[in-house]
C-alpha positions as CSV (number, residue, x, y, z in Angstrom):
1,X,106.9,98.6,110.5
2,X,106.0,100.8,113.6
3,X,104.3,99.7,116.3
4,X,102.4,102.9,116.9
5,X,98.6,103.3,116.3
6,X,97.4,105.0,113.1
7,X,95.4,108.0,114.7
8,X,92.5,109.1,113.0
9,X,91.2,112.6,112.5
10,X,88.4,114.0,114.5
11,X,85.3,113.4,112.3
12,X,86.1,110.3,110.7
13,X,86.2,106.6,112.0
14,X,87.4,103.4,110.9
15,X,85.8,99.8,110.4
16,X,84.9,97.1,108.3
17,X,83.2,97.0,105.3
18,X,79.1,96.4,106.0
19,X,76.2,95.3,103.5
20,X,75.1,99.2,103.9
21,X,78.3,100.8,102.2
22,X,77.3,98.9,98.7
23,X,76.3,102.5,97.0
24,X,79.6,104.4,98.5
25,X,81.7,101.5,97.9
26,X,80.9,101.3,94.1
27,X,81.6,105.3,93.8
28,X,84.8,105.2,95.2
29,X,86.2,102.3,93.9
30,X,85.1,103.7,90.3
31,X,87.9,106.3,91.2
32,X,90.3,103.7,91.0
33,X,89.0,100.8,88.1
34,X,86.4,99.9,86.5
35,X,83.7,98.6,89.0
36,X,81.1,97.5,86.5
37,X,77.1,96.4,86.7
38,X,77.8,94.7,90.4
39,X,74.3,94.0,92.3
40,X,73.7,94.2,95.8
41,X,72.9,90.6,95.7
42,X,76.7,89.5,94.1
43,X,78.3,92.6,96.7
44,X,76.4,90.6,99.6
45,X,78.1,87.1,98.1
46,X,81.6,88.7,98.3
47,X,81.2,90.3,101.8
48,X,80.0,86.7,102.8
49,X,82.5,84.9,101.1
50,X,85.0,87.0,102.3
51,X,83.9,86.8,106.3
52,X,83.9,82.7,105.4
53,X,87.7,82.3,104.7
54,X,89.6,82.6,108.4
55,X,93.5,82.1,108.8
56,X,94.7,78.8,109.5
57,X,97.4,79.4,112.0
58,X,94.7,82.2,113.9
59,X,90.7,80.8,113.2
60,X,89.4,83.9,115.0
61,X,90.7,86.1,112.6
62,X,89.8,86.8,108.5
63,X,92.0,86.7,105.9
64,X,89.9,89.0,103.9
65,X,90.4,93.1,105.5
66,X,88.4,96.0,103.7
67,X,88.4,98.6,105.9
68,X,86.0,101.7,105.1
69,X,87.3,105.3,106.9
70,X,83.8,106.9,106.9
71,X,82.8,110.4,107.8
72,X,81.0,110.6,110.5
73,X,79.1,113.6,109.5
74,X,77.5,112.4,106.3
75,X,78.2,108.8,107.3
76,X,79.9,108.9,103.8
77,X,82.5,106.1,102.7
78,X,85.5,108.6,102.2
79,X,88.0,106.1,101.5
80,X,88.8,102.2,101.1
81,X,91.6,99.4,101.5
82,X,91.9,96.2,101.9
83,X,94.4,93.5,102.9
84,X,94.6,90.2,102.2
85,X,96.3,87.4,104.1
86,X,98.3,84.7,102.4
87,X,99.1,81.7,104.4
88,X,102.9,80.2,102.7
89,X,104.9,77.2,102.7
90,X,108.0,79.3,103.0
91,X,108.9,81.1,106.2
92,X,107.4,78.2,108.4
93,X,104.2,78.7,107.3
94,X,104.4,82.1,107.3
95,X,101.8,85.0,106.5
96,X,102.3,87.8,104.0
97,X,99.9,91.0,103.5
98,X,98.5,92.3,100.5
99,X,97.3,95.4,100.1
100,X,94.5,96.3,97.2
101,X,92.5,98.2,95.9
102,X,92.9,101.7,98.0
103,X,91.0,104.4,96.9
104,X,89.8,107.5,98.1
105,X,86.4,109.6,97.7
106,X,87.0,112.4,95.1
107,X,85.4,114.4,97.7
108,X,87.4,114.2,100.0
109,X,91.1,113.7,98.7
110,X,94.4,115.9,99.9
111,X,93.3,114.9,103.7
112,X,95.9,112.0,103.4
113,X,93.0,109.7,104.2
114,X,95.0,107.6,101.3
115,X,98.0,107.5,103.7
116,X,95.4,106.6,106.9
117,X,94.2,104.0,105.3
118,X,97.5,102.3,104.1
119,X,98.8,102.8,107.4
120,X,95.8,101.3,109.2
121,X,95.7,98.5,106.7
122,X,99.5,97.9,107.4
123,X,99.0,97.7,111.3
124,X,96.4,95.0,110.6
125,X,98.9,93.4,109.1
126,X,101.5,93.6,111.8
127,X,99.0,92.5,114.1
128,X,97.7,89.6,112.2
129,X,101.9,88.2,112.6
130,X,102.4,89.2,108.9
131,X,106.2,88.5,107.8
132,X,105.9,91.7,105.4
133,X,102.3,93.6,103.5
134,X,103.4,94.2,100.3
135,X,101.4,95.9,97.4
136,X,101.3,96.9,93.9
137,X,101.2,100.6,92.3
138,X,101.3,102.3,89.6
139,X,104.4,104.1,88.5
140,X,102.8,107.3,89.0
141,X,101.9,106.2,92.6
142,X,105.4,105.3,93.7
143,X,105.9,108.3,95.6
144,X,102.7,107.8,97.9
145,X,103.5,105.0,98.9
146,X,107.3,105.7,99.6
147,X,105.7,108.8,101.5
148,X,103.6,105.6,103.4
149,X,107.3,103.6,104.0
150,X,107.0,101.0,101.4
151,X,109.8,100.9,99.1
152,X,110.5,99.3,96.1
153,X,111.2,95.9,96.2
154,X,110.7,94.1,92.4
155,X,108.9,94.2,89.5
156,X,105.5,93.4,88.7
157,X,104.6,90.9,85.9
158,X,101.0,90.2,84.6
159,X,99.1,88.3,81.8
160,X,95.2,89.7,81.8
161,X,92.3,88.0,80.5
């Protein structure tokens, strides 16, 4: 991974995910998946839960990342990531990355803010000591993310319930 800083486009801004992007958050994420009948009250117990559970190896720092790029104009969420931090056994106790559910604002895709976002989320990564962020796709998404340097590395399997 490079050790350069993703640079964001005049009008935009990065940060984490607050109480206050609940509305925006549900719209782009229903882009992506299905989002369902989510209350505020159940979004608040995530965002809660989620600034509960800190690394073990680094206590001042989350293993739960969603970053929001919001315009900064309409103070609109315009796009969405997060990573994940996985503490192993393997690797000495190593960290891995995940990156999930990335989605971008129908409003305001073709401004690569897809690619921002994964390259943000993949710095956080990197600075967090990560051994490697790794992801899942979508075959029709394979070139994006080989356009964001990730190549491809295995196979996904899954059972769903």
């Amino acid at each position: 991974m490079s050790k350069t800083r993703t640079i964001i486009p005049n009008g935009f801004s990065i940060r984490k995910i607050e109480l206050s992007d609940f509305e925006d958050v549900k719209i782009v994420l229903a882009g992506l998946t299905t989002v369902g009948p989510i209350t505020l009250c159940t979004y608040e117990t995530i965002l809660n839960y989620w600034n509960s559970v800190k690394l073990m190896n680094k206590p001042s720092e989350y293993a739960y990342n969603t970053s929001v790029i919001i315009d900064d104009h309409t103070h609109t969420v315009a796009a969405i990531g997060t990573i994940f931090v996985e503490q192993k056994i393997i690797h000495d106790g190593g960290l891995v990355g995940h990156i999930e559910d990335i989605a971008v604002n129908s409003d305001y895709r073709g401004q690569k803010l897809g690619k921002l976002i994964i390259d943000y989320l993949s710095e956080q990564g990197e600075k967090l000591g990560c051994y490697k962020v790794i992801l899942d796709c979508d075959v029709k998404n394979v070139g994006f993310y080989e356009k964001c340097n990730y190549n491809q590395a295995g196979i996904e399997m899954q059972t769903r319930f």
